[in-house]
N, C-alpha and C positions, 0 to 999 in steps of 0.2 A: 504494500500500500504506500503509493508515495505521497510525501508531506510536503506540502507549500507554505514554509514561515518565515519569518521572520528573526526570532530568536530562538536558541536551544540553549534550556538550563538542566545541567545536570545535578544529581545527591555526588557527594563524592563516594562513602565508604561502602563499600563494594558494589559498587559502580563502576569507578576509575581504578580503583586498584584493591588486592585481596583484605578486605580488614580480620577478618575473619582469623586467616593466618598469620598475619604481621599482631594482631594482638594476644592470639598465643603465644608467642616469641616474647612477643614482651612482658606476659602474664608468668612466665618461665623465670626471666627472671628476677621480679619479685618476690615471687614462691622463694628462690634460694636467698635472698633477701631477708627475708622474715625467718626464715631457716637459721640463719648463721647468727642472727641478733635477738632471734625470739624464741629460735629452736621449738618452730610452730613447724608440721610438717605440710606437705603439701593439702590434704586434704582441710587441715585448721585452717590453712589460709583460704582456700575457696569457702567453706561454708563462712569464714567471717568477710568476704567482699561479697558472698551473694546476699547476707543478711545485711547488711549495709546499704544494698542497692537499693533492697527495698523498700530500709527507712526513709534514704533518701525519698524516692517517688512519693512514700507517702504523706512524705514532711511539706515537699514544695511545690510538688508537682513533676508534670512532665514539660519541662521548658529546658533550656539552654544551662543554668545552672546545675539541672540535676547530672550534669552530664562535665562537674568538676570534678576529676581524680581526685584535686588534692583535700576536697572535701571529704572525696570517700575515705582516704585512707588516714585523714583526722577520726574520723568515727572509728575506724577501726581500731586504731590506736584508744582513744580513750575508752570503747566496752574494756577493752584489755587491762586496763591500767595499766597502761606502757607511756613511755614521755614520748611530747608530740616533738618535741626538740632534740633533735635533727632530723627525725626519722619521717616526719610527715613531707617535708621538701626533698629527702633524698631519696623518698619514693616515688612521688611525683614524677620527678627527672630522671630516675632511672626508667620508667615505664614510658615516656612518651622518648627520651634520647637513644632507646632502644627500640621504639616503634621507629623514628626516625631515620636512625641509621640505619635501615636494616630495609625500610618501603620502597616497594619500584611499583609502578602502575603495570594495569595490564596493557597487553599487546597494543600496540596500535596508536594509545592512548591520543600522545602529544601529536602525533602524525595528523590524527582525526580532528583536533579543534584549528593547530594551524588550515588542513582544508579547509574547515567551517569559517574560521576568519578569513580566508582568500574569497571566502563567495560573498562575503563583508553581513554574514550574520552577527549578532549580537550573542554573546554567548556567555550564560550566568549561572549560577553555583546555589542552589538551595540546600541546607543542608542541618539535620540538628543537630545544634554541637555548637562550641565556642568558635568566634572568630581568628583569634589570636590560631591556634591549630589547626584549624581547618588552612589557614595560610599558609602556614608552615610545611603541611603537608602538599602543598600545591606548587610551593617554594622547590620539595624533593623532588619532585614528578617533572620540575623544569618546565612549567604548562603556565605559569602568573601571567606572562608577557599576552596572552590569548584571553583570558577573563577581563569581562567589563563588569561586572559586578559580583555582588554577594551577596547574599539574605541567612541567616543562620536562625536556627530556631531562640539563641539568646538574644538576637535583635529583636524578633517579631514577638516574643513572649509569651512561646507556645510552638508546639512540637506536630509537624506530619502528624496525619492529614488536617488539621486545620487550616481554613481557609485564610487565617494571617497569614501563615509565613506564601501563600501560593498569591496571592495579592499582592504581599510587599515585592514581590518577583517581578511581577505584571508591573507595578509601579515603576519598577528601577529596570526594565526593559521595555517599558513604552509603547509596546505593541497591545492589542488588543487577543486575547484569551484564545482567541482561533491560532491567531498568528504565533502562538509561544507553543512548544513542544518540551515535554517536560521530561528526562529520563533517571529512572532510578530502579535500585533494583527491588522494594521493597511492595510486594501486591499490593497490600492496602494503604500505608502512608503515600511512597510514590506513585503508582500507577494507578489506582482508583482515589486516591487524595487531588491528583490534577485532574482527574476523567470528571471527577465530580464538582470541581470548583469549575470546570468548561477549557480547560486548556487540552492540547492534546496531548496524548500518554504513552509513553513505551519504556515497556519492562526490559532490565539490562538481567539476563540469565545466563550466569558466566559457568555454571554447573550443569547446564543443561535438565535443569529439572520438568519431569514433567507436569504438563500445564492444561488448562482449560484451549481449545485449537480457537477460541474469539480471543485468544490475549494476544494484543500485538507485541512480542517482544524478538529481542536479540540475543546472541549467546558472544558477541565481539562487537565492540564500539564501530570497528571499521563499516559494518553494514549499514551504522548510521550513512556514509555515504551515498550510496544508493538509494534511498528511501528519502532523499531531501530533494526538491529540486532547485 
C-alpha cells in the first residue's frame, strides 16, 4: 500500500534499533553491580527493579518521568536500606553508558531517513521516554543530523496511545493527520494509538511475528522506501 505524506515520525526503541537486547546487556551488568556491593544475586535484583516498576507506575503514573532509572534505582536502594550515596548515580551511568556503548541500530536505519530527507520529508521522533536519552541514543545511531523534531512522552505529559503526545507530533510537523505516517513497533500505543488519533500507521516487526494479515506492517525500515511516494 503506498503512502503519500508529508512527514514520517518514528518511536525509537525497537523501532530503530534492538532495545530489547541492548537493555539486557545493560541489565547484566547491574545484576553484577548489586552482586559485588550488595551480594544480592541475580534473581534479588530483578524481583526488587520489577517491584519498583511498579510503584513507580502506581505512584505517578504512566508519563515520561516514570521512565527515570535513576529514580528507580533510589527506590531500590532505600526498600533495602542500603545508602543512596554513591550507588544511586553509579547505577544510573553504568546502565545507560553501557546501553550506550554497546547500541547500533538496525539494518538500514540511517540509510533510510537520509532517503527520507533527500525527498525533503519532514521526519520526527515520538517517543516515551526522556529527552535528554532518547538524544543520546540518536546521537549513537549517527541519525540527529536527519531529525527535525521530537515529542517525548515527558514533554506531552503522558505516554502512547494518548492522543497528547500524537498531536504534539502533528503540531511540530505541520502537516495535517493524513499527511503524517506514524511508525512504531508497539500494536496498540504505536500503531493503533496513531490509527486512532487519524494519522497513518505502520507497524515496525523486526521478529517477524505473527500478525492479524489487515496490519500494515514491516519486518526492515528499508521497505519504508517503497511504500512512500
Amino acid at each position: 500500500m503506498p503512502y503519500s505524506v508529508k512527514s514520517v515520525i518514528f518511536d525509537i526503541d525497537n523501532t530503530l534499533y534492538d532495545f530489547a537486547y541492548y537493555n539486557g546487556i545493560a541489565l547484566d551488568k547491574l545484576r553484577e553491580y548489586a552482586h559485588e556491593n550488595f551480594a544480592w544475586t541475580a534473581e534479588t535484583f530483578d524481583e526488587k527493579h520489577l517491584a519498583v516498576q511498579h510503584e513507580i507506575y502506581s505512584q505517578i503514573g504512566y508519563n515520561g518521568s516514570c521512565r527515570d532509572r535513576m529514580l528507580r534505582y533510589q527506590k531500590m536502594l532505600e526498600h533495602s536500606s542500603l545508602p543512596l550515596f554513591p550507588h544511586a548515580a553509579k547505577m544510573f551511568e553504568l546502565y545507560w553508558s553501557t546501553m550506550l556503548e554497546n547500541l547500533q541500530p538496525y539494518n538500514g536505519v540511517r540509510e533510510v531517513l537520509e532517503a527520507l530527507k533527500e525527498r525533503e520529508l519532514i521526519i520526527g521522533i515520538g517517543s516515551d521516554m526522556t529527552p535528554y536519552i532518547q538524544v543520546k541514543k540518536l546521537e549513537k545511531m549517527n541519525v540527529l543530523q536527519f531529525i527535525d523534531f521530537i515529542v517525548t512522552s515527558e514533554e506531552a505529559g503522558d505516554e502512547k496511545p494518548s492522543p497528547k503526545v500524537f498531536q504534539m507530533c502533528l503540531d511540530k510537523a505541520g502537516c495535517s493527520k493524513s499527511e503524517c505516517l506514524f511508525v512504531g513497533d508497539d500494536l496498540k500505543k504505536d500503531y493503533e494509538g496513531a490509527g486512532n488519533f487519524g494519522m497513518r500507521a505502520l507497524l515496525m516487526n523486526p521478529h517477524n511475528k505473527e500478525l492479524s494479515n489487515d496490519i500494515q506492517q514491516i519486518t526492515s525500515l528499508t521497505q519504508i522506501l517503497e511504500m512512500i511516494n
